[in-house]
N, C-alpha and C positions, 0 to 999 in steps of 0.2 A: 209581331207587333207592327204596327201601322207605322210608315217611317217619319209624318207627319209628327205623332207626336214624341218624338225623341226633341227636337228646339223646344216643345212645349212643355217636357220632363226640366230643359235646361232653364226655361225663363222663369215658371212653378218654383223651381227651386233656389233660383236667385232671388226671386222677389219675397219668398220665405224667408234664408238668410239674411237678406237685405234688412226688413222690418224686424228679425227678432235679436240677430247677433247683435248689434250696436248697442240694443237695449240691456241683455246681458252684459256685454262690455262694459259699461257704464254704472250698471248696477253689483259688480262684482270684481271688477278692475280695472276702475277710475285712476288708480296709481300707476296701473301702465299705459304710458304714452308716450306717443312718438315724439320726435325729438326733432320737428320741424313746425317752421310759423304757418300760423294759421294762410295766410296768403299763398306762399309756398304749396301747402296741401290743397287748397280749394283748384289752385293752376294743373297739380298734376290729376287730382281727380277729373276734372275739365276736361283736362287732354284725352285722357283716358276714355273718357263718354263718346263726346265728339269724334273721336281719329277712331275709335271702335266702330262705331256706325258707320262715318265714311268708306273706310277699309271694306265693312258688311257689303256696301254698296259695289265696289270695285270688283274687289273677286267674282261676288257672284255673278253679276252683269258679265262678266269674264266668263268666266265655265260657262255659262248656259248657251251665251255667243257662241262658244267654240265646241259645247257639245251640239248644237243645232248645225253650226257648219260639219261638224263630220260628221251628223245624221245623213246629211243633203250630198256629202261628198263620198259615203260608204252605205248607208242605209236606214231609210226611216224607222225599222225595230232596231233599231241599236241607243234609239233615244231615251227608250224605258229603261235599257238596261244601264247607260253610264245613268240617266238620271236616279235611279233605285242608288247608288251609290251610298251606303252608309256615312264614310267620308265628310261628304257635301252635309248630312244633315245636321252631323255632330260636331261640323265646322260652324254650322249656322249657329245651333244653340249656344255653343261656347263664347260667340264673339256677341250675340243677344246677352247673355249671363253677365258680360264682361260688362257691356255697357249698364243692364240695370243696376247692378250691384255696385257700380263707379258712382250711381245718380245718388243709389240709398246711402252708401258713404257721405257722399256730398251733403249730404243733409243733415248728416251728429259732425260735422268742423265745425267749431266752434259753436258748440248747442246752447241757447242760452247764454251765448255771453261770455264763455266760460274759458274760451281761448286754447283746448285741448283739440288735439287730432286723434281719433280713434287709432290703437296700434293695430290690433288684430285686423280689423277689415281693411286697413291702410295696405297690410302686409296682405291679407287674400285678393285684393284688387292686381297686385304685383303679381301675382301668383298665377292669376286668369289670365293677365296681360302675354307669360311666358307660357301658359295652355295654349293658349290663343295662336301664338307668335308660331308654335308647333303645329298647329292641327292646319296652320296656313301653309306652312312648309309641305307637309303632305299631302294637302290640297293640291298645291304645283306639281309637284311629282304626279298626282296622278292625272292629271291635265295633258304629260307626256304621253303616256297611255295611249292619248288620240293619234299618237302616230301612226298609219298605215301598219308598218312591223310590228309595233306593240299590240291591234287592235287584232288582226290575224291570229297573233301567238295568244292572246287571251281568248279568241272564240276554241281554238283550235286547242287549248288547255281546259276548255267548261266542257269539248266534246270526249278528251279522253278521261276527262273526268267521270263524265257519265257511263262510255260503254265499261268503264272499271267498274262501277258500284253495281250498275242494270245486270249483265250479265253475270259476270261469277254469279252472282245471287240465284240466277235461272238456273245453273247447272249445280249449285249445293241441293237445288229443293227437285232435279232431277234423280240427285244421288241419293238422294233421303225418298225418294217413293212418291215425293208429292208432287211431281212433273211428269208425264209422260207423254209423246212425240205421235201415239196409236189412233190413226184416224177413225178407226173403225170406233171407237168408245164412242167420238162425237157424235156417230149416227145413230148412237142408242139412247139419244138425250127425254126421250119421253114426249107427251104433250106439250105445245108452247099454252105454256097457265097464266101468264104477263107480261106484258110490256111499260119500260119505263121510256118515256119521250122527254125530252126540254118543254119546259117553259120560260118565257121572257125573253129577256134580251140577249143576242148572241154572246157567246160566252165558250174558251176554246179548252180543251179538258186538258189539265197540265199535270194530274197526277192519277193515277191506281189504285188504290189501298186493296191490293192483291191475298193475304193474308184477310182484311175484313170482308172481304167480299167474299170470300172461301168460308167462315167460318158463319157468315148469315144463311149461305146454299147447302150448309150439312145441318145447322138446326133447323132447316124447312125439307130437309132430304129431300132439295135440288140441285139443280145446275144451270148456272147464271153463265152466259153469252156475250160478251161487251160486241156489244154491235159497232159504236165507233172507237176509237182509240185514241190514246195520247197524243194532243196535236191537233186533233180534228176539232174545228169550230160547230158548236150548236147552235141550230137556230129555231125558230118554234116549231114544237112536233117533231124534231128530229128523235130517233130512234136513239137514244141511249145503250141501250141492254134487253135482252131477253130472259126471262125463268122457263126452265122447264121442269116438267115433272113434280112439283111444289104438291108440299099436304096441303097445306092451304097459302093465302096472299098473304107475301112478304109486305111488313111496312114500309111504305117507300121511304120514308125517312129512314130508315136502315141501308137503305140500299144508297140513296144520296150524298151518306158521311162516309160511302167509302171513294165516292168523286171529287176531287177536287177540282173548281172552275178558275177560271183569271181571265182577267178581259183578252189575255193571248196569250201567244206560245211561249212556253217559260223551256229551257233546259231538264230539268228532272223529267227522268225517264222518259225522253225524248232525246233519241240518236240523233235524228233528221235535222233539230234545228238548227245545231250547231254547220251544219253542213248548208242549208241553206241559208244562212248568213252571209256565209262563205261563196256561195253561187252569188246572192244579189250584187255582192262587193265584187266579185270578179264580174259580169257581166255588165253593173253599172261601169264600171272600168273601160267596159269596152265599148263602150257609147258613143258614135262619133262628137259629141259634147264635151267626154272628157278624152278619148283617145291613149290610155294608158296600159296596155297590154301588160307591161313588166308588173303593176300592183297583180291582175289576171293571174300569172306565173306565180307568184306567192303565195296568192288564194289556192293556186292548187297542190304548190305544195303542203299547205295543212292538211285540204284533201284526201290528198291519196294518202299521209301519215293515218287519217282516222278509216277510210276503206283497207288501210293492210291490219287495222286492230279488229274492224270488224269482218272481216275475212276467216280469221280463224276462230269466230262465234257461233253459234247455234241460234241462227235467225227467223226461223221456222214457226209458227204458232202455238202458243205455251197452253198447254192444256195440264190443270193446275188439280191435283187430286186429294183427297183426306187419306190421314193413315191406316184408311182400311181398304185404298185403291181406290175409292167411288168418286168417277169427275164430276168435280164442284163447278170447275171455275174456267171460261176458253177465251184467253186475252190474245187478241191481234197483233201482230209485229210485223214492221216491214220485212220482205225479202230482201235478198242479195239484190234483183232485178232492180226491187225500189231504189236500194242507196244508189244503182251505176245509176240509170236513169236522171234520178235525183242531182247528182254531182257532176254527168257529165253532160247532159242533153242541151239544158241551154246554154253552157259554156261553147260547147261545138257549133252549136247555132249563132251564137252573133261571134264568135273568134272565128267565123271561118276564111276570114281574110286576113287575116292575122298568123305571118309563117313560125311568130315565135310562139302564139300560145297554142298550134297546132303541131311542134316538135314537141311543147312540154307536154304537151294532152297526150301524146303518142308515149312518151317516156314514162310517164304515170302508170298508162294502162299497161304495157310490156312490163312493168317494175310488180304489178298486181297480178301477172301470171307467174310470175318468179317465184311467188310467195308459197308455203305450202296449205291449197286449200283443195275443199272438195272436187271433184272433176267437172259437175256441175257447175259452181262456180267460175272455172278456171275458162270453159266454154262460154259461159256469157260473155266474160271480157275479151276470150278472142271476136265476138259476136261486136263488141264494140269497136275494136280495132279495126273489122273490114271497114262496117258505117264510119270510121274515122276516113277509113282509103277513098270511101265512096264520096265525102265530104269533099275530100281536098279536089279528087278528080273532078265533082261539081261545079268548083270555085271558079270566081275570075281571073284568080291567076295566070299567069302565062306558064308554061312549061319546065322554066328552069327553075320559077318558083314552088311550083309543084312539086319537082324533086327534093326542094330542099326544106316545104312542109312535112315530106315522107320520113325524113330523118329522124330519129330520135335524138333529145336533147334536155336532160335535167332543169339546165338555164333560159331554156326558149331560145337565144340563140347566143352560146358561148362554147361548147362544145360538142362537135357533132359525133354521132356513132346511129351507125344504122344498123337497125332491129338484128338482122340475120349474123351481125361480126362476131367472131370470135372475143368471149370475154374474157376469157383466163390469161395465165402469164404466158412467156414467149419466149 
């Protein structure tokens, strides 16, 4: 659902209640009323309008300040994501609801003369007042959120979020027949019989539908190709997908409902984003603008927590088959090489003067050979480690600062331990 209209489910349905409850009231329990003067009731209905709207006006003026400031202060894609904020919308509508339904009350006090205060709406006006008073409490809380530590641990909770759901998934449908890893299959893909391209306005692929697109390539006894992958932005003509071997053309509209677009990079089944969130915020960090290496160190701590989960993943390109073996389906996944790359290139690049986030960069990468992964693996990151040597030896540093970029160190600079020490007890 559109998050737009969740305030406009809220104002809809106040301005419904508003005109019909009072009426009902009135028509069916005139004998119940409140038990305050009509002045009285018109004051707190008033209040109630008024301090609604202004409040509307304060908070949100508030959050959108202070989501724009930590857009500018950590990264300009982080504005979509606090702004998408259910939260904030359902804050909105409730405090809109409070007020119109404060006005349609205001309207049966004293109807005609009559010198009665509706009890029911008197008493649901109360009722929205302490929604309301709630859904603002929560608002502030997640206002906290903008904190540096909080902002990290949420990106760095949407990334282990994802490689949990993405992969197991890969390896149940390798156990079950329907994945296999055989290069040689994809060289038997047949004639290329179609190509699907973008049209319009760029637009970045945020999801798969791996299963529908499996099951359009076995009723055309073919095998569909995603040319670009989750994450990649299209823009006109861009190569989407290929068919091969097709009895006849696939409707493209069959093939389109299993893409899903967004004007950008969303989370689901997307490893990468989460990661490069994490890079902007560490390298914005390291800007001589803002000069902050220790937020840097943080950002890599999430880091390497999400390279030691996907470390011991099956990263390799998923080739997606029917239960009678026959490849449908060959979806792109980054390599190992992508995520080091990824995570560590431009962090080393602008911290290279920086001795604390080139001791943590160093403590990362040794903590990522520790781990138990393939040998392959394990050589890239020693591969990284030299380029880390070769960095620091690069630098301006002077000598004794070099030494003490060489070191390894969890904190950037709080405890030192060099790579080669003895780890064990003593």
């Amino acid at each position: 659902m559109r998050l737009w209209l969740i305030p406009m489910i809220y104002v809809v349905a106040s301005a419904v209640c508003g005109l019909a409850l009072p009426r009902i009231e009135q028509a069916y329990f005139a004998a119940y009323t409140l038990n305050l003067s009509v002045a009285s009731a018109q004051a707190y209905l008033s209040a109630a309008a008024s301090g609604m709207m202004a409040l509307t006006g304060v908070v949100f003026a508030m959050a959108f300040v202070m989501v724009q400031f930590s857009a500018i202060a950590y990264s300009p894609r982080l504005v979509l994501w606090f702004g998408r904020d259910h939260v904030l919308f359902h804050s909105l509508g409730a405090f809109a609801a409070t007020f119109i339904y404060a006005l349609c009350t205001l309207a049966w006090v004293d109807r005609g003369g009559s010198g009665s205060v509706p009890l029911l709406s008197s008493l649901l006006v109360g009722i929205l007042l302490l929604v309301s008073m709630f859904l603002f409490a929560v608002l502030v809380q997640r206002l906290t959120n903008l904190q540096i530590s909080n902002v990290l641990q949420l990106i760095g909770d949407k990334g282990r979020d994802v490689i949990r759901d993405m992969f197991p998934e890969l390896e149940r449908k390798s156990a079950a027949g329907r994945t296999s890893q055989l290069g040689a299959d994809a060289r038997r893909l047949g004639p290329n019989t179609q190509l699907l391209t973008h049209s319009g306005r760029p637009q970045a692929i945020a999801k798969v539908d791996v299963d529908a697109l499996a099951r359009v390539a076995q009723v055309h006894g073919a095998t569909i190709e995603m040319v670009s992958a989750v994450g990649d932005t299209l823009v006109e003509g861009s190569a989407v997908l290929r068919v091969y071997g097709a009895r006849d053309r696939i409707p493209e509209k069959d093939l389109l409902r299993a893409i899903h677009l967004e004007s950008e990079r969303t989370f689901e089944q997307d490893p990468k984003y989460p990661i490069r969130l994490l890079v902007d915020i560490a390298i914005k960090a390291l800007s001589p603008a803002i000069n902050d290496p220790t937020t840097a160190v943080q950002a890599i701590d999430q880091i390497e927590d999400l390279l030691r989960r996907l470390g011991q993943q099956d990263l390799q390109t998923g080739f997606v088959s029917d239960a009678g073996g026959e490849l449908r389906l060959i979806v792109p996944v980054p390599s190992w090489e992508d995520y080091l790359a990824l995570a560590f290139d431009e962090i080393r690049q602008y911290g290279v003067t920086s001795i604390q986030v080139m001791r943590r960069l160093r403590s990362a990468l040794i903590g990522l050979t520790e781990m138990v992964m393939p040998p392959g693996r394990v050589e890239a990151v020693r591969h990284y480690l030299k380029h880390l040597d070769l960095a620091v030896e690069g630098s301006p540093l002077d000598v004794q600062d070099k030494s003490m970029a060489l070191q390894e160190d969890r904190q950037g600079l709080g405890l030192s331990r060099k790579p080669t020490e003895h780890r064990g007890g003593t």
